[in-house]
PyMOL Python script that loads the backbone (N, CA, C, O; Angstrom):
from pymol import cmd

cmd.read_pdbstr("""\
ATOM      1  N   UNK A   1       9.032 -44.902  11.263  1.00  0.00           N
ATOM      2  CA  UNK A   1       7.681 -45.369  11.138  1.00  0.00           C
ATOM      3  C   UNK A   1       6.746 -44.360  11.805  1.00  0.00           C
ATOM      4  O   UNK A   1       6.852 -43.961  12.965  1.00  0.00           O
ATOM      5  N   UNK A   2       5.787 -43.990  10.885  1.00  0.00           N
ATOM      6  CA  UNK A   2       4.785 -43.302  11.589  1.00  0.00           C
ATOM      7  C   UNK A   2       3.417 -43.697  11.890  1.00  0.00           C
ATOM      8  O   UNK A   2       2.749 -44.370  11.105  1.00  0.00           O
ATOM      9  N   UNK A   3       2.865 -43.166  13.351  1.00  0.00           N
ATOM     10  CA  UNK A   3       1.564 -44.091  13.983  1.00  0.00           C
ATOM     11  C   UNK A   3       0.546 -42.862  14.306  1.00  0.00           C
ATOM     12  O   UNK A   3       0.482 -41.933  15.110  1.00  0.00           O
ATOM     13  N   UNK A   4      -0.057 -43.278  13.447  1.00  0.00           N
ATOM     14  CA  UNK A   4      -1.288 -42.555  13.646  1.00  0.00           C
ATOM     15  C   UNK A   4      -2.236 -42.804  14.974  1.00  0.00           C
ATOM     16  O   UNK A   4      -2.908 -43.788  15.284  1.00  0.00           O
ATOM     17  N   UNK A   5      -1.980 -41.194  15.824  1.00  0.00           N
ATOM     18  CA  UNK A   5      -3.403 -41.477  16.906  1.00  0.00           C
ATOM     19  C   UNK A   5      -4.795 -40.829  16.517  1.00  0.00           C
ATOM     20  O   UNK A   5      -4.824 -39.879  15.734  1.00  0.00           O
ATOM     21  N   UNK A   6      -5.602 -41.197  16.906  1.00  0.00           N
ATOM     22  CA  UNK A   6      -7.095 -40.797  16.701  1.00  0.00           C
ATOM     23  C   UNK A   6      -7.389 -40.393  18.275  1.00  0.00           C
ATOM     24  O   UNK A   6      -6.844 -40.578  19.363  1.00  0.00           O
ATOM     25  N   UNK A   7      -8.607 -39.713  17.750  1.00  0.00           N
ATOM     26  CA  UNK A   7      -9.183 -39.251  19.095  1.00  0.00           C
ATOM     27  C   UNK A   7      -8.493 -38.877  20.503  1.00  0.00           C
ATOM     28  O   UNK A   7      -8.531 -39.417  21.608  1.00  0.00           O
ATOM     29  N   UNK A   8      -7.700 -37.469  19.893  1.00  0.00           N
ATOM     30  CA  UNK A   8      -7.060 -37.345  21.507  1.00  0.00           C
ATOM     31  C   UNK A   8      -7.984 -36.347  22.460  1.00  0.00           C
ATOM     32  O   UNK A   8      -8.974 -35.742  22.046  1.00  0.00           O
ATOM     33  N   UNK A   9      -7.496 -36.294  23.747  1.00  0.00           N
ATOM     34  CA  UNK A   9      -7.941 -35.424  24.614  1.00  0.00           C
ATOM     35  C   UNK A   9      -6.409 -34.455  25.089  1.00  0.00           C
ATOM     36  O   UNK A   9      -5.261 -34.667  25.479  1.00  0.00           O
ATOM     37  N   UNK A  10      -7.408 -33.193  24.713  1.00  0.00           N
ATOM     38  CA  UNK A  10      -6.345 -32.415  25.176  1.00  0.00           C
ATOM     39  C   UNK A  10      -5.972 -31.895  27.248  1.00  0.00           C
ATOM     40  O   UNK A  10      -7.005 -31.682  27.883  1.00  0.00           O
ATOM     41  N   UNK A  11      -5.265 -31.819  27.668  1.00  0.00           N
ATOM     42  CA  UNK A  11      -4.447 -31.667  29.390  1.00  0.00           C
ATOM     43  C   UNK A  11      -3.549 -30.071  28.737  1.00  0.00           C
ATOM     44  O   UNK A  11      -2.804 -29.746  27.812  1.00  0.00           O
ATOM     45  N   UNK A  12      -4.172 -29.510  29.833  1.00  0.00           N
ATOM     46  CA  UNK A  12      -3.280 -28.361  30.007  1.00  0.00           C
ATOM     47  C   UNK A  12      -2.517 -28.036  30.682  1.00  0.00           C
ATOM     48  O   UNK A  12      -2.913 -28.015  31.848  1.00  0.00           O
ATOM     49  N   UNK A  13      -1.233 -27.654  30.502  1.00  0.00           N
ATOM     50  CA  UNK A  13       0.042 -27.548  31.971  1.00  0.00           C
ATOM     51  C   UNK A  13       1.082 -26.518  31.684  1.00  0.00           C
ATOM     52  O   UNK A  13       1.315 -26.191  30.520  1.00  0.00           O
ATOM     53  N   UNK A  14       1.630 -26.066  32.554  1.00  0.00           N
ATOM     54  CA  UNK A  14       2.699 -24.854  32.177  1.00  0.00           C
ATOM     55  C   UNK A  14       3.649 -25.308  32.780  1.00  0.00           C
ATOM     56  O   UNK A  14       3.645 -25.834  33.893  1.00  0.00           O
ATOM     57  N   UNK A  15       4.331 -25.168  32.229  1.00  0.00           N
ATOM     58  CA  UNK A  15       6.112 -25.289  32.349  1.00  0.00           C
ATOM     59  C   UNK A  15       7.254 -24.205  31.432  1.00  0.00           C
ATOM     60  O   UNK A  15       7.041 -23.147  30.840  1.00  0.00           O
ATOM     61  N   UNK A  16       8.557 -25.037  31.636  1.00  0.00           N
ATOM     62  CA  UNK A  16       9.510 -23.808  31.441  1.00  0.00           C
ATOM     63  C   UNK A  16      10.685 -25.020  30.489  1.00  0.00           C
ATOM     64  O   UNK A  16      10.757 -26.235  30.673  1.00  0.00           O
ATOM     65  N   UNK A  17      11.308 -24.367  29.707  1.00  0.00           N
ATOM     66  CA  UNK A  17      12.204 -24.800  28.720  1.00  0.00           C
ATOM     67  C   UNK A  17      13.345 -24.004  29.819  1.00  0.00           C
ATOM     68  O   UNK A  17      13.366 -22.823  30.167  1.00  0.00           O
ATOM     69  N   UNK A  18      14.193 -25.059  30.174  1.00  0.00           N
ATOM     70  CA  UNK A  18      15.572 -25.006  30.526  1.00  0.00           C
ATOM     71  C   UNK A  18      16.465 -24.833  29.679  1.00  0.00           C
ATOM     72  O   UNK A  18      16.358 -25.044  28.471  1.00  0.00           O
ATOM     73  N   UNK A  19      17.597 -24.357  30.372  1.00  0.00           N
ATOM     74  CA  UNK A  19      19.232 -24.106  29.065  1.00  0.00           C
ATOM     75  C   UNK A  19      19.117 -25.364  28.221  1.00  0.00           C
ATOM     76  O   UNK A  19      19.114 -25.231  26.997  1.00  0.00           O
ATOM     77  N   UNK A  20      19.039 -26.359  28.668  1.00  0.00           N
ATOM     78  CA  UNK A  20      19.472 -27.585  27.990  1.00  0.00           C
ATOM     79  C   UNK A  20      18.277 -27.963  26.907  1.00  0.00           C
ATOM     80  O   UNK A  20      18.387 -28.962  26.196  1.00  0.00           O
ATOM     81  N   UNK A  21      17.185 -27.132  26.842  1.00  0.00           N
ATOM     82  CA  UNK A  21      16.448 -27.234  25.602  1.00  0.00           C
ATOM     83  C   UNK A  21      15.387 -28.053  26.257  1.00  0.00           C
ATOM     84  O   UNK A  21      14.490 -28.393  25.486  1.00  0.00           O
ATOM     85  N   UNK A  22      15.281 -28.422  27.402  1.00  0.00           N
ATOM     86  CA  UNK A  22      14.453 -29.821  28.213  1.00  0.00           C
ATOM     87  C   UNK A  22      12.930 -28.896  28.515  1.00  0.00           C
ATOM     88  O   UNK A  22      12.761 -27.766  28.974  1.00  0.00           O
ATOM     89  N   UNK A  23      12.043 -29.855  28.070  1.00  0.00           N
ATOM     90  CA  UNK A  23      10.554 -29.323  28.927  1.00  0.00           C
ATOM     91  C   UNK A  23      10.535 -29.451  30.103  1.00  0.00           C
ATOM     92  O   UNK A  23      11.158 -30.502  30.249  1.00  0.00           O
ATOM     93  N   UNK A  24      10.178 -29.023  31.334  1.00  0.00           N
ATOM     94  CA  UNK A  24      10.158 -29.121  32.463  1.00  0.00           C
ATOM     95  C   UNK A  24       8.555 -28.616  32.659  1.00  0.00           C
ATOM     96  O   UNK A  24       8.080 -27.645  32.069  1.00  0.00           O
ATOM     97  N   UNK A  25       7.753 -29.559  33.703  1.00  0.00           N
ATOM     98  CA  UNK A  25       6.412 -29.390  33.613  1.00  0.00           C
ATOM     99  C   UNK A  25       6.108 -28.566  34.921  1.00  0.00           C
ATOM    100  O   UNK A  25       7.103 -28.620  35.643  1.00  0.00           O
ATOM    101  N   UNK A  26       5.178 -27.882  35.446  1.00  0.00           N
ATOM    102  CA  UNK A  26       5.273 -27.140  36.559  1.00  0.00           C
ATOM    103  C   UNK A  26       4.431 -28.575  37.470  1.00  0.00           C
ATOM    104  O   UNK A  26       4.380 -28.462  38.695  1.00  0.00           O
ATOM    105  N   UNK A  27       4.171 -29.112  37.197  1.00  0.00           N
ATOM    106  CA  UNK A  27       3.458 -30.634  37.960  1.00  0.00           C
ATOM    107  C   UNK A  27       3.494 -32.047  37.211  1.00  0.00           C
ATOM    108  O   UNK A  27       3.236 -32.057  36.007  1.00  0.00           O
ATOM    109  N   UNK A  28       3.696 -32.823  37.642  1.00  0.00           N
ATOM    110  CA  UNK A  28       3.621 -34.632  37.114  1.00  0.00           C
ATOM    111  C   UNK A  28       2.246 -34.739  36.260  1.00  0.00           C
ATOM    112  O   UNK A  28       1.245 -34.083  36.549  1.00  0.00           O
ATOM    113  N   UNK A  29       2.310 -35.524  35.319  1.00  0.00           N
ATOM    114  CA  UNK A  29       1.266 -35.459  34.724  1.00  0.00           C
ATOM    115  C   UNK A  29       0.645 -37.233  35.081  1.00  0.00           C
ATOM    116  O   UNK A  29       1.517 -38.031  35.424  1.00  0.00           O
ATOM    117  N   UNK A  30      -0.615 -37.678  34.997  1.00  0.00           N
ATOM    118  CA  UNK A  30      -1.086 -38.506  35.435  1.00  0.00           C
ATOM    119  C   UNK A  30      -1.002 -39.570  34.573  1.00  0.00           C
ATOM    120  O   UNK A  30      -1.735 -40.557  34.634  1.00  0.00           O
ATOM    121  N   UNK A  31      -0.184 -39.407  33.821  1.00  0.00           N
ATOM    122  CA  UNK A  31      -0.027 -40.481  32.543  1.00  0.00           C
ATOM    123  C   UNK A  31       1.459 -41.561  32.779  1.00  0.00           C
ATOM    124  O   UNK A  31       2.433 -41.290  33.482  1.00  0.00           O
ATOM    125  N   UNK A  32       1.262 -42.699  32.031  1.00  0.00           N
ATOM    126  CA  UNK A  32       2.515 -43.691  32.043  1.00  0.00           C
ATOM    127  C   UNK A  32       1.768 -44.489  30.849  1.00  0.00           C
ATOM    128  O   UNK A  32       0.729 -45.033  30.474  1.00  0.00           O
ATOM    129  N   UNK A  33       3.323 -44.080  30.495  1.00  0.00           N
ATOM    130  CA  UNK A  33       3.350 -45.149  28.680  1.00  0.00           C
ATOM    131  C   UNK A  33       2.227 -45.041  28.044  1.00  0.00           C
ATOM    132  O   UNK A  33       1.459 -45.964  27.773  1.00  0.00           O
ATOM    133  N   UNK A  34       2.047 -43.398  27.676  1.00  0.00           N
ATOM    134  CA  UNK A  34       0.864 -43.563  26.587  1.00  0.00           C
ATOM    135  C   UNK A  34       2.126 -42.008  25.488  1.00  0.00           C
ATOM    136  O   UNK A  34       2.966 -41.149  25.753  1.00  0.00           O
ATOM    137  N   UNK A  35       1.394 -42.585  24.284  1.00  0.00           N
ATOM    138  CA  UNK A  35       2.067 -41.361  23.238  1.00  0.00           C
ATOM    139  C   UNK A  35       1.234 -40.342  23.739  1.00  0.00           C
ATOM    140  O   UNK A  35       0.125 -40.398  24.269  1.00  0.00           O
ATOM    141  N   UNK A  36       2.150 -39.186  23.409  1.00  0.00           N
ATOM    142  CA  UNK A  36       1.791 -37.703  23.359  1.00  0.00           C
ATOM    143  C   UNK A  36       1.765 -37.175  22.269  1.00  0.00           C
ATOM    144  O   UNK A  36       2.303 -37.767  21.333  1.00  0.00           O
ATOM    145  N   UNK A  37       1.123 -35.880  22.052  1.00  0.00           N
ATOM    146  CA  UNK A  37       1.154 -35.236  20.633  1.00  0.00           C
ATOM    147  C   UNK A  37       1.700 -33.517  21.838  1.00  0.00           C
ATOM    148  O   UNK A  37       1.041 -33.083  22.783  1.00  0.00           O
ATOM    149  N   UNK A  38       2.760 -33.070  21.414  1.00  0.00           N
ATOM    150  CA  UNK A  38       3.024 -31.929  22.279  1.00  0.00           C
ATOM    151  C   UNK A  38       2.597 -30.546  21.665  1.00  0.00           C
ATOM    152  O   UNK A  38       2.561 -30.824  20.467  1.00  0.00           O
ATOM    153  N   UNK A  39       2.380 -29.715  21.735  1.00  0.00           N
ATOM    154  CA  UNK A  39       1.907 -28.333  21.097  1.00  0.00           C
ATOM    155  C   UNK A  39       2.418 -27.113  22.361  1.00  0.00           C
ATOM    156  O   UNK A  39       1.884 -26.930  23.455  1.00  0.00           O
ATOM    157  N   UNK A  40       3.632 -26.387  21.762  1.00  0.00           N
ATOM    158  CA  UNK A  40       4.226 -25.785  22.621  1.00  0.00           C
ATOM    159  C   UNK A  40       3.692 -24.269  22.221  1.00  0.00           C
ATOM    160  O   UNK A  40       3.725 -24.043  21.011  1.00  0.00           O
ATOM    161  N   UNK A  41       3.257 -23.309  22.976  1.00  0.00           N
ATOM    162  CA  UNK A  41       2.985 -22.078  22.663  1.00  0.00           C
ATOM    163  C   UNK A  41       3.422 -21.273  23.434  1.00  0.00           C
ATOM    164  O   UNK A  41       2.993 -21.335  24.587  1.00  0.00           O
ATOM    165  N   UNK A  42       4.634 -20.014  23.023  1.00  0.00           N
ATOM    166  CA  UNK A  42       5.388 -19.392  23.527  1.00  0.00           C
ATOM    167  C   UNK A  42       4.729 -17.769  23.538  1.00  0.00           C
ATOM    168  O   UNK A  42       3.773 -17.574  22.787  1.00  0.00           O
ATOM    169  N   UNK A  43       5.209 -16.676  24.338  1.00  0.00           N
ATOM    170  CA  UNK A  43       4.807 -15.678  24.357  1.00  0.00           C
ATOM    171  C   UNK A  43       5.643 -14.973  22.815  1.00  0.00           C
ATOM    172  O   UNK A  43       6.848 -14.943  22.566  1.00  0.00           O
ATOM    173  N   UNK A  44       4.653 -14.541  22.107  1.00  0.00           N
ATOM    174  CA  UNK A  44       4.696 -13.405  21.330  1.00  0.00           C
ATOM    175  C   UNK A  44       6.011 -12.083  21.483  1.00  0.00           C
ATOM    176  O   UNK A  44       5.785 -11.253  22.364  1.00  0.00           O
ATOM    177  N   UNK A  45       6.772 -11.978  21.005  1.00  0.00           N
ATOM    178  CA  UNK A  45       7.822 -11.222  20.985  1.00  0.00           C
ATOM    179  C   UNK A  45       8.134 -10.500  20.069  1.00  0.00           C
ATOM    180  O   UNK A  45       9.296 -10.109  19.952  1.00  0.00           O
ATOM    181  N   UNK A  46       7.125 -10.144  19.175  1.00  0.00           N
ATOM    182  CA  UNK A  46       7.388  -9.544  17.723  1.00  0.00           C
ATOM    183  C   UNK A  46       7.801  -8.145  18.160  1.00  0.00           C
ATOM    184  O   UNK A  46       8.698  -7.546  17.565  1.00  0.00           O
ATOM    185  N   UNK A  47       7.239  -7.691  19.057  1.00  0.00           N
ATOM    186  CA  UNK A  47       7.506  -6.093  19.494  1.00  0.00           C
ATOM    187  C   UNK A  47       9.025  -6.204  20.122  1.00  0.00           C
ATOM    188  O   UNK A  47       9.536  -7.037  20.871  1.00  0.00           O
ATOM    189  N   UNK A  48       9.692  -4.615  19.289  1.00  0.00           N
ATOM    190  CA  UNK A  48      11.147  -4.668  19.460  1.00  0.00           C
ATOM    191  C   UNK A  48      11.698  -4.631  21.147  1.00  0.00           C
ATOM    192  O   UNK A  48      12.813  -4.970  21.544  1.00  0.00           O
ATOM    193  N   UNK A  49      10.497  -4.089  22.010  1.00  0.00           N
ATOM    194  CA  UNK A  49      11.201  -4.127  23.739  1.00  0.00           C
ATOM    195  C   UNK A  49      11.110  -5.354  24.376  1.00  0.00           C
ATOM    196  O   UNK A  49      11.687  -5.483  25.455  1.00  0.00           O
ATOM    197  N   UNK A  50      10.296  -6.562  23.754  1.00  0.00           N
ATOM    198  CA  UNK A  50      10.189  -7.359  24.171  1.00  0.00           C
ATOM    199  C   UNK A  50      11.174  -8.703  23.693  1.00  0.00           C
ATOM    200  O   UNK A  50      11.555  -9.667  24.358  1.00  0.00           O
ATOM    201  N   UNK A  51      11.440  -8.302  22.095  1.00  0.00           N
ATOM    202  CA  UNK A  51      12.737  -9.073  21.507  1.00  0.00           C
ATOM    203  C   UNK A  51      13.955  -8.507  22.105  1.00  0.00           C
ATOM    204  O   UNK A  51      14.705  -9.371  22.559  1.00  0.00           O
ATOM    205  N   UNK A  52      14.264  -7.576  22.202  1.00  0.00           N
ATOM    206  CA  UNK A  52      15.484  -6.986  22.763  1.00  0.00           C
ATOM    207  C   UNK A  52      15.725  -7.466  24.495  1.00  0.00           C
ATOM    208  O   UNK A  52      16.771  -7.704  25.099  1.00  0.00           O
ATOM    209  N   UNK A  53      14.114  -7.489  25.013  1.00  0.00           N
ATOM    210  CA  UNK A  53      14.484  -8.069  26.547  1.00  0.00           C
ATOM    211  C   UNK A  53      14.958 -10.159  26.745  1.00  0.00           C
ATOM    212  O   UNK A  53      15.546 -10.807  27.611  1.00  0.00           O
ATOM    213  N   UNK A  54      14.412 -10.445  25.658  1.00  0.00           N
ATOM    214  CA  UNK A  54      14.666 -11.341  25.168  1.00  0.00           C
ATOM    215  C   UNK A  54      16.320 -11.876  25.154  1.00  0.00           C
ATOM    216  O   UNK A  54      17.050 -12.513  25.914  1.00  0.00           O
ATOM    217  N   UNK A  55      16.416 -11.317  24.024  1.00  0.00           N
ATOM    218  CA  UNK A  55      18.010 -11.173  23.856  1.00  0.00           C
ATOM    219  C   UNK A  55      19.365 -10.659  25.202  1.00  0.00           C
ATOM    220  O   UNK A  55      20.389 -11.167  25.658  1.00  0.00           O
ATOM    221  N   UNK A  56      18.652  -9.506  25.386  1.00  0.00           N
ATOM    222  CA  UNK A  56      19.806  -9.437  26.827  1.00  0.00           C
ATOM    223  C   UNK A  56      19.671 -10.386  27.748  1.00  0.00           C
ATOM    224  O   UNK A  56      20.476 -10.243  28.667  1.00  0.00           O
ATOM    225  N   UNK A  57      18.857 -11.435  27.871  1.00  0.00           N
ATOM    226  CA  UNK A  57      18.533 -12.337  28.941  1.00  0.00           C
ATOM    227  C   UNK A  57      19.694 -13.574  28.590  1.00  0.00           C
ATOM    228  O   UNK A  57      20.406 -14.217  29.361  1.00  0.00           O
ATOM    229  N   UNK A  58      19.567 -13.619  27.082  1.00  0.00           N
ATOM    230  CA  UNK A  58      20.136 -14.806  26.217  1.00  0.00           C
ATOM    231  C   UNK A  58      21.871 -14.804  26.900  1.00  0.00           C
ATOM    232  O   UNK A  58      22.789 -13.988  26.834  1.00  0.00           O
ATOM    233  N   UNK A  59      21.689 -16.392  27.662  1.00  0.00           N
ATOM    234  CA  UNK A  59      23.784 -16.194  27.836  1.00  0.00           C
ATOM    235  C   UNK A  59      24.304 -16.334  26.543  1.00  0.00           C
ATOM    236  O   UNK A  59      25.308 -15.729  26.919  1.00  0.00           O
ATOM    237  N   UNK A  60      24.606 -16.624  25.106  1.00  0.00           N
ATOM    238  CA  UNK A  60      24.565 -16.838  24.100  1.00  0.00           C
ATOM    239  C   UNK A  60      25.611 -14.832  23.596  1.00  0.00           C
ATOM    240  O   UNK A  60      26.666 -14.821  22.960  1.00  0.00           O
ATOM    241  N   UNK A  61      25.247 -14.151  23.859  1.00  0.00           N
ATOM    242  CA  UNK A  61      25.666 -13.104  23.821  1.00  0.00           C
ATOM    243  C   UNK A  61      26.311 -12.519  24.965  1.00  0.00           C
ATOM    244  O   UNK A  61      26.625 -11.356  25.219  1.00  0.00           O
ATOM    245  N   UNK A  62      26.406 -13.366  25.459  1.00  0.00           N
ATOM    246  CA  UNK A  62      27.267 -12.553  26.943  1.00  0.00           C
ATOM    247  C   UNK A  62      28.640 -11.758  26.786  1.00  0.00           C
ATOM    248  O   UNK A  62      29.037 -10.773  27.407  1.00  0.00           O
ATOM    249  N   UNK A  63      29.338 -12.607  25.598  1.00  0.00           N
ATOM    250  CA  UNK A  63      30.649 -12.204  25.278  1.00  0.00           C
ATOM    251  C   UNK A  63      30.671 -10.435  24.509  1.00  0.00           C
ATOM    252  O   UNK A  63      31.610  -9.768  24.075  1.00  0.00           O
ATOM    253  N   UNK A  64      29.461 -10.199  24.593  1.00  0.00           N
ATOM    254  CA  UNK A  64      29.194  -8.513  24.126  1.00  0.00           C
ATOM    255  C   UNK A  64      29.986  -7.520  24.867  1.00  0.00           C
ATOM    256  O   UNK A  64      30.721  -6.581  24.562  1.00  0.00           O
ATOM    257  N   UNK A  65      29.578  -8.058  25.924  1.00  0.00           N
ATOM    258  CA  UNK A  65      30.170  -7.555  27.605  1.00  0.00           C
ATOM    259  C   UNK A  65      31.285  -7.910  27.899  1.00  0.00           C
ATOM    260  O   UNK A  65      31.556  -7.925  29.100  1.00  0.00           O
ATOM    261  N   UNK A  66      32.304  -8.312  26.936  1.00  0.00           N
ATOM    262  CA  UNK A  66      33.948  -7.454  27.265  1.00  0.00           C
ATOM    263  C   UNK A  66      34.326  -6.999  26.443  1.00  0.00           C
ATOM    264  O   UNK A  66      34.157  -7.267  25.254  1.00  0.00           O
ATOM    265  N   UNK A  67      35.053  -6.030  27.041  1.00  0.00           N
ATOM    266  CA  UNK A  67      35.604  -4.459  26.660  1.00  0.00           C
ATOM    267  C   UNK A  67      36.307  -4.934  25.651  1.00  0.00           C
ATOM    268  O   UNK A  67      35.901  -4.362  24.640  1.00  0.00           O
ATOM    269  N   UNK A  68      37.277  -5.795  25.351  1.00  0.00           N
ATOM    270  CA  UNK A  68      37.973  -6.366  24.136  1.00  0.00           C
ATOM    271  C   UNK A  68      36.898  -6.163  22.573  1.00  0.00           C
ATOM    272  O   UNK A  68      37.288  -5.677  21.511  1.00  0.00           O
ATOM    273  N   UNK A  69      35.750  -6.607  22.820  1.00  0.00           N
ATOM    274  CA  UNK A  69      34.490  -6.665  21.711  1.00  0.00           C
ATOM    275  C   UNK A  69      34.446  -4.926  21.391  1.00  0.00           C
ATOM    276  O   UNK A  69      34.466  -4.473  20.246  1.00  0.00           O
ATOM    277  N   UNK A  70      34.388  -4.142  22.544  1.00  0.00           N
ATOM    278  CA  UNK A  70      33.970  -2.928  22.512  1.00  0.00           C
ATOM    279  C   UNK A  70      35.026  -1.861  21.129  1.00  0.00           C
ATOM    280  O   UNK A  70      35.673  -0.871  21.472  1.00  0.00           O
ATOM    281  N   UNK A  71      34.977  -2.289  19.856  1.00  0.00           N
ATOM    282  CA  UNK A  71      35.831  -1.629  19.171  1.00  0.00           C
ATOM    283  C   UNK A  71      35.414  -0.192  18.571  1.00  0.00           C
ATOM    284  O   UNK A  71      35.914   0.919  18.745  1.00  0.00           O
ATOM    285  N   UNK A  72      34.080  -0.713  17.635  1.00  0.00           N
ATOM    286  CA  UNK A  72      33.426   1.125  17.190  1.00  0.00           C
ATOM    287  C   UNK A  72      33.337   1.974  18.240  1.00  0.00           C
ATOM    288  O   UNK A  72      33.540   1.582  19.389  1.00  0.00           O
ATOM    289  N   UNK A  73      32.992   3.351  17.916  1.00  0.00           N
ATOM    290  CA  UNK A  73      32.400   4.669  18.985  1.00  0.00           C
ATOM    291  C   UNK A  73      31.189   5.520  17.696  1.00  0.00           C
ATOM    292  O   UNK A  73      30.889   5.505  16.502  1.00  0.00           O
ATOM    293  N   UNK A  74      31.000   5.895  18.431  1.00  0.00           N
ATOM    294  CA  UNK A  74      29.982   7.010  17.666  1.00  0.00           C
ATOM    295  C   UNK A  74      30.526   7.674  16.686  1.00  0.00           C
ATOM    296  O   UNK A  74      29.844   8.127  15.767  1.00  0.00           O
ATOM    297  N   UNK A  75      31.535   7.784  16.742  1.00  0.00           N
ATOM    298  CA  UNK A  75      32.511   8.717  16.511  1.00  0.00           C
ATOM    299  C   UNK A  75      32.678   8.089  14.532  1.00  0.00           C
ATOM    300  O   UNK A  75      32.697   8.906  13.612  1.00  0.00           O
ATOM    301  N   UNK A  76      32.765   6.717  14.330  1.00  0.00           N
ATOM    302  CA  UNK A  76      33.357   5.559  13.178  1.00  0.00           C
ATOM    303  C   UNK A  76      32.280   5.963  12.585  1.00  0.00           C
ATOM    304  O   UNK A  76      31.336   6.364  13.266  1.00  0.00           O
ATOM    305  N   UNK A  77      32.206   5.930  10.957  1.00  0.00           N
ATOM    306  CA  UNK A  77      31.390   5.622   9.834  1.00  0.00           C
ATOM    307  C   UNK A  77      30.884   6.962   9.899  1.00  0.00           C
ATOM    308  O   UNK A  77      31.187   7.847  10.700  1.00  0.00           O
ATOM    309  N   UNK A  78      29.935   6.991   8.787  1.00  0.00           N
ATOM    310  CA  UNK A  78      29.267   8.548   8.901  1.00  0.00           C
ATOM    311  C   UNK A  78      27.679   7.831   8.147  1.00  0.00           C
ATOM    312  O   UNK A  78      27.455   6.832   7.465  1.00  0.00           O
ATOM    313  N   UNK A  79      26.941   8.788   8.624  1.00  0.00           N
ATOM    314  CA  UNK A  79      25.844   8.562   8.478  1.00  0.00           C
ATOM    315  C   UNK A  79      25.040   8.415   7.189  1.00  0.00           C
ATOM    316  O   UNK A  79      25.106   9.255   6.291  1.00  0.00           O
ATOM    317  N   UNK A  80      24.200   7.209   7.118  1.00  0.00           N
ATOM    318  CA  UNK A  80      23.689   6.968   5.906  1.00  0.00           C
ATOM    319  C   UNK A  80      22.108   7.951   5.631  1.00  0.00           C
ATOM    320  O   UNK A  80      21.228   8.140   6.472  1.00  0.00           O
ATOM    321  N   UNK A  81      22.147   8.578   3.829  1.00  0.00           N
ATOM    322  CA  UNK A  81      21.564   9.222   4.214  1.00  0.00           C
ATOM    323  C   UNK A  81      20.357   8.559   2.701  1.00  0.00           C
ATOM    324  O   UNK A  81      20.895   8.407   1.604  1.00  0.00           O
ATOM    325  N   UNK A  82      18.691   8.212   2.860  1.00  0.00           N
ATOM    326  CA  UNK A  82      18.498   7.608   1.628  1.00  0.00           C
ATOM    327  C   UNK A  82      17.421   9.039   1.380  1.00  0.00           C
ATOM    328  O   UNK A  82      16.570   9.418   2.186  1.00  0.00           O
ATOM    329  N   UNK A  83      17.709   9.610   0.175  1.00  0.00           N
ATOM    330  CA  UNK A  83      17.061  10.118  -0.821  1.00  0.00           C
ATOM    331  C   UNK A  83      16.228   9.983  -1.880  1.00  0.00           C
ATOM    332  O   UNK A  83      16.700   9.726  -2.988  1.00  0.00           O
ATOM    333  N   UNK A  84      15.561  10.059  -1.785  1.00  0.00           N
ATOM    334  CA  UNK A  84      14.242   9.802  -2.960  1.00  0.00           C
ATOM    335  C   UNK A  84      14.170  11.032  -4.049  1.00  0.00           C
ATOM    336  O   UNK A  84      13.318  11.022  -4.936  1.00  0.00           O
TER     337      UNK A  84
END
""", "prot")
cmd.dss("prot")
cmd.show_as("cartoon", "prot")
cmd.util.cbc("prot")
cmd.orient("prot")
């Protein structure tokens, strides 16, 4: 079922998304038992040093980092070359 609210007021607050996917607010908010409408806005990462810092942060890839994974070298495949 969906409930339409009217007339909201917007509260501004910063917080942090934990492993577990959870909002965590940096302070209590002054509210009890009223609906929310949430609007989450994350930093911009389109640029590759900032996706890549991204990613090495991620535990999700950790398993990169054993030597078992470590199979190619520089050395494998040869270089692709595109011609027009």
């Amino acid at each position: 079922m969906q409930q339409i609210i009217h007339d909201m007021v917007a509260i501004e607050s910063i917080g942090m998304v934990d492993q577990h996917g959870q909002l965590k607010l940096s302070r209590p908010l002054d509210l009890r038992n009223q609906a929310v409408k949430v609007l989450i806005l994350i930093p911009d990462i389109s640029d590759n040093d900032a996706w890549l810092s991204a990613m090495a942060q991620n535990p999700s890839f950790d398993f990169l980092h054993d030597e078992t994974e470590d199979i190619y070298s520089l050395a494998d495949g040869s270089p692709v070359r595109y011609e027009k």
